[in-house]
Structure formats: C-alpha cells, structure tokens
C-alpha positions in Angstrom: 7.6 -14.5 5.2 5.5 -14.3 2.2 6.5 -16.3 -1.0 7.7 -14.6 -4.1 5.4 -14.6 -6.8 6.2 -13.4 -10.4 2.7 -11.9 -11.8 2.1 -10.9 -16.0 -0.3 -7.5 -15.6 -2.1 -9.2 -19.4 -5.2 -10.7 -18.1 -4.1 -13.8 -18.8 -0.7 -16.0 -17.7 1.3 -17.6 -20.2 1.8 -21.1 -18.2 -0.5 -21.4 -15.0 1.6 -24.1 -14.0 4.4 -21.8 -13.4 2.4 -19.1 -10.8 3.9 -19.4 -7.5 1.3 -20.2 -4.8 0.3 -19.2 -1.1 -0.4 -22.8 0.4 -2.5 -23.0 3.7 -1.9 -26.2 6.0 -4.9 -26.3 8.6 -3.3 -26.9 11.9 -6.8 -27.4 13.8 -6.4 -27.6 18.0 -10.0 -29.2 19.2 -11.2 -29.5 22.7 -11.6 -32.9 24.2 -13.9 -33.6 27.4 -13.5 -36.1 29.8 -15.1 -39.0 29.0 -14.2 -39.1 25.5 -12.2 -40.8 22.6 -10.6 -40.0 19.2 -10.9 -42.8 16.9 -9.4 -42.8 13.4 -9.7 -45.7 11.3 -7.4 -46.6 8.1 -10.6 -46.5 5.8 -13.3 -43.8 5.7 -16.0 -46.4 5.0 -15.3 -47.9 8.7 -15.4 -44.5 10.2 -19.2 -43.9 8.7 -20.3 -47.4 9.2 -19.9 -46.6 13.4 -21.3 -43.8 12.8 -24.7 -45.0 11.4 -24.5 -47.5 14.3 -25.0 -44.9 17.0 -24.4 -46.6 20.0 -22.1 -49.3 21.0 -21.7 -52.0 23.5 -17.9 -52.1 24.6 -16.8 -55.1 26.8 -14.3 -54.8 29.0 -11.9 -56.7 31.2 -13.1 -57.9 34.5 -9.8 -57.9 35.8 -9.4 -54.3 37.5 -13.5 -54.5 38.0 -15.1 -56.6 41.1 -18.8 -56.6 39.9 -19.3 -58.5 36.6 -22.5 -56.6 35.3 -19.9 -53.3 35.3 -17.9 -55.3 32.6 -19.9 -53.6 29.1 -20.1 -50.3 28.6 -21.9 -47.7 26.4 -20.7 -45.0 24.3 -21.8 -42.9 22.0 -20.7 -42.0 18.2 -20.7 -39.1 16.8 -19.4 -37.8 13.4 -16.2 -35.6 14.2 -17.0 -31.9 12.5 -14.4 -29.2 13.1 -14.3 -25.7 11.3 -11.7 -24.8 7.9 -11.0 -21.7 6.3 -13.4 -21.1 3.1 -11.9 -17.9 2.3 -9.0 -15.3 3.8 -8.0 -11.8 3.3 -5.2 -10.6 4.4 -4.3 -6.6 4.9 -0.7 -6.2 3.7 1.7 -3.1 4.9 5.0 -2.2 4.7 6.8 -1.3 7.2 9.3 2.1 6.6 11.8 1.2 8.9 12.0 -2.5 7.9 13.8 -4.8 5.1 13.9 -8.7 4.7 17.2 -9.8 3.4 17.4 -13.3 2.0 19.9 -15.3 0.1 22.4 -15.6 2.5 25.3 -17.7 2.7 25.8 -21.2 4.3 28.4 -20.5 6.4 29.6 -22.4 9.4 28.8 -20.1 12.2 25.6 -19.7 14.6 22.5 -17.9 14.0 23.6 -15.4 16.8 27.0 -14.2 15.3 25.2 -14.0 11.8 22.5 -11.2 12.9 25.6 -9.8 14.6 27.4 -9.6 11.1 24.7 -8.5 9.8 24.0 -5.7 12.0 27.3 -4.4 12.0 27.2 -4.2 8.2 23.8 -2.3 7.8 24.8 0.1 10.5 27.8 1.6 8.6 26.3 4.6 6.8 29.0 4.0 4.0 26.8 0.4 3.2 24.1 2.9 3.1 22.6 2.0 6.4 22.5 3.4 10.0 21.5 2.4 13.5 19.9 -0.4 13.9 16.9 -1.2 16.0 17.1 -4.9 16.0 17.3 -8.1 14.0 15.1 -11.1 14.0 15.7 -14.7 12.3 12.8 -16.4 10.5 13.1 -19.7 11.4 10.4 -20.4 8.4 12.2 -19.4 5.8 15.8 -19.1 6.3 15.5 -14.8 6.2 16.1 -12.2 8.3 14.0 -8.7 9.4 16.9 -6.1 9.9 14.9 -2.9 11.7 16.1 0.6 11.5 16.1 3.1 14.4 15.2 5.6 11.4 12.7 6.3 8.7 14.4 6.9 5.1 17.2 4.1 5.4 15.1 1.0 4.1 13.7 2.6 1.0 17.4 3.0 -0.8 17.8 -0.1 0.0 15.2 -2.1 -1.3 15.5 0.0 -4.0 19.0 -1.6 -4.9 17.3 -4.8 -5.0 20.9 -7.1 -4.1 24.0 -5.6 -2.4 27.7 -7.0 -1.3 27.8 -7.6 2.3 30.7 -8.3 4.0 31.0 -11.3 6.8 34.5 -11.9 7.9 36.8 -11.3 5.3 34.3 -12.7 2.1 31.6 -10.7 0.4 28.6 -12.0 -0.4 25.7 -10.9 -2.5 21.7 -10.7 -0.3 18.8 -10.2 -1.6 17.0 -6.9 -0.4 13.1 -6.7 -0.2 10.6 -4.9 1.4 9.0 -6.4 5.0 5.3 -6.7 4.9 3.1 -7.2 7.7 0.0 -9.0 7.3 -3.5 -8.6 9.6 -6.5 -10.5 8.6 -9.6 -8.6 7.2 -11.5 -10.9 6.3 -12.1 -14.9 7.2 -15.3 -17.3 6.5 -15.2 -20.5 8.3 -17.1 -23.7 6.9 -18.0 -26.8 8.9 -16.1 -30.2 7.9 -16.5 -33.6 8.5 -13.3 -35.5 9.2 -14.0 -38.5 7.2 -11.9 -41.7 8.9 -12.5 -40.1 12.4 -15.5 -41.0 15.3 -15.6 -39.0 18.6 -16.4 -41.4 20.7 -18.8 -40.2 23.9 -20.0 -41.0 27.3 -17.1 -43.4 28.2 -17.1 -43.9 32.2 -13.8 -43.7 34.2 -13.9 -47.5 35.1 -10.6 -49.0 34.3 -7.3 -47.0 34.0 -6.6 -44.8 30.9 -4.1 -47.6 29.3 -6.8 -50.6 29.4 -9.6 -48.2 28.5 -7.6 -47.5 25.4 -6.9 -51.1 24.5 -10.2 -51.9 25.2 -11.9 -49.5 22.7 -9.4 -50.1 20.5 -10.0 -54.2 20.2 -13.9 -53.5 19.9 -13.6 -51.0 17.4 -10.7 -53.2 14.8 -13.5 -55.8 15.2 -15.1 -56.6 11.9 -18.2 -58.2 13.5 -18.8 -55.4 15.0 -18.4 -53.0 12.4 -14.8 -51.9 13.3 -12.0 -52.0 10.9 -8.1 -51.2 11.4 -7.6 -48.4 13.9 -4.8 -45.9 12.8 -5.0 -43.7 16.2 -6.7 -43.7 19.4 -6.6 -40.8 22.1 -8.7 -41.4 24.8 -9.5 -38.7 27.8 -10.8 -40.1 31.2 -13.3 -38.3 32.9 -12.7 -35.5 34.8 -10.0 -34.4 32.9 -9.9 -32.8 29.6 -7.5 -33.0 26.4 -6.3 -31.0 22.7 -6.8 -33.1 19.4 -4.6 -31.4 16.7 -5.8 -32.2 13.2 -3.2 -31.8 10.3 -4.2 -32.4 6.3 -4.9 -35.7 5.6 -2.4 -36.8 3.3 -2.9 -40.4 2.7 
C-alpha cells in the first residue's frame, strides 16, 4: 500500500519537513560460491585495510588434518560490490473494480472473520455495494483490498471518502480510497561497495564448516595481521553454494 501524501499544487511547500515520504529499504539477496566467506568487521577501516592486503595466509588447526604442510591456507580478498537502485519509476493505475479501506477497528476477533464482516457489509446494495469478488489483508499496512464482481460500485464509494460499517452490533467509521497498482517503468542500478564487508575467496574444503569458520574468524580479529573485531562471518564450503542478504546499514 502506498503512503498517503498531502501535496500544495504552489510550486513551493510551506514546511518540507512535513511532506510525507516513499522510503526504499534495499533488501539485497547475493550469490555465494563454494569456497567462499562473508566477513564483516565492526569498523570500515578494518574491512579496507584486508582489502589492500590481497592475499592472506590463514593457519589452521592440525587437529582434523594428518599432513602438517596442509595446516596454512590461502584466500583471497576482494572488495564486496553489489548493485542499489539509483532511480525508480513506477506506473500507477487504478483498478475500477477495487477499493482499499483502512482505519479499522481493533477489535478482538481474527483476520478471517473480519474480511468476512467486511464482505458481508460491502455486498448489501443498501451500504452501496454489491457482490463481491474477494478480499485480501495487507499484512504491511494493516488495510484491506475489497474487490467487486462489477464495474461502477467502487467509484461511489471512494467518492464518499469514510462510511459507517457495521461489525457485530457496533458501527464503525473506515476510511475509503482508491486501490492503485504499481508496475515498474523505469529502474537504473548503480554499483556499491559495502564498506565493513570482505568476500573472502579460494578457501579449500579442508576442515569442517564449523572450524573453518572459527578459524577465519581468529585470523581475521587479529590486529597483527590486520584484522580487527568481526561482527559476522558466513562461510560456504566448497561444492556447495549459499544467499547473503544485505539490509541498510544502520549503525
């Protein structure tokens, strides 16, 4: 569901501060391949330190291993660059058989039995409504899409702007607004680098996936070797392959 705005047609606002705003969280899923490690450190001057270094010498524990020159490893490290949206455009339309209704009650009863109130209401022609097609819940936003079997009901509707609905024996006043449908038109990609994470490459499936793990992650929190505090590790042995899901860095 799309926010509501309030917009002054003068060329200018009156307080910008008070403009209502679309907000996009990136929600980035990245192929891993096997062999490889995710390594995010608590300061972004770590990260670009490891970076500069290239290649690293990892030791390991000879205790799962039988021949000691297998104990050290090399990987490689490599700046982690994944793609954002620069710009979007989105295509609105209305549907004509559609309305969103919003600010509904709290009320002490399931999801299930309030579409079920709800479609029972809108399909009374004397509420100004008629058959209804189907109703879905927005789970984002706490609304509901109520679909008509028939063009001409919705318009009258949204045109009211609020109306009285019944549920049991109360009456509560909904909001009543048009349902848009968004496609995108339009969308530019930029590279970014994610500043406190190192992809970590070329790691050989030698010790099991738990040790391999503590082992990068005691080389890397190393000072003398350039590390510094490790916030997260994922690590993928070879021949298998993993998803890194980035969120906003909020810290």
């Amino acid at each position: 569901a799309l926010p509501e705005k309030k917009m002054i047609f003068k060329g200018l606002t009156v307080n910008k501060e008070d403009m209502n705003s679309l907000m996009l969280t990136p929600l980035i899923h990245y192929p891993l391949p096997g062999g490889s490690a995710l390594i995010t450190f608590e300061e972004a001057e770590v990260a670009q330190r490891i970076i500069e270094m290239r290649e690293h010498t990892v030791e390991l524990s000879c205790g799962e291993l039988e021949e000691l020159d297998k104990c050290r490893v090399r990987v490689q490290a490599v700046p982690m660059d994944i793609l954002l949206p620069s710009a979007l455009e989105i295509r609105l339309t209305q549907s004509s058989r559609s309305i969103l209704v919003s600010d509904l009650p709290s009320l002490d009863i399931s999801k299930e039995a309030l579409l079920d109130k709800l479609e029972i209401f809108f399909s009374k022609t004397k509420n100004g409504g008629s058959e209804v097609e189907s109703t879905d819940f927005l789970e984002d936003s706490d609304q509901v899409v109520l679909t008509f079997t028939e063009d001409g009901v919705a318009e009258p509707l949204i045109e009211k702007g609020r109306i009285q609905v019944s549920i049991g024996k109360e009456k509560y006043k909904v909001k009543i607004s048009p349902c848009m449908s968004g496609d995108i038109s339009n969308l530019q990609l930029q590279p970014s680098r994610c500043p406190r994470t190192v992809l970590l490459l070329g790691i050989p499936d030698v010790l099991s996936e738990e040790s391999m793990r503590d082992a990068l992650e005691i080389h890397f929190q190393k000072a003398s070797r350039g590390g510094g505090e490790v916030d997260a590790l994922a690590y993928v042995p070879a021949g298998r392959t993993g998803v890194a899901v980035f969120v906003e860095d909020r810290s």
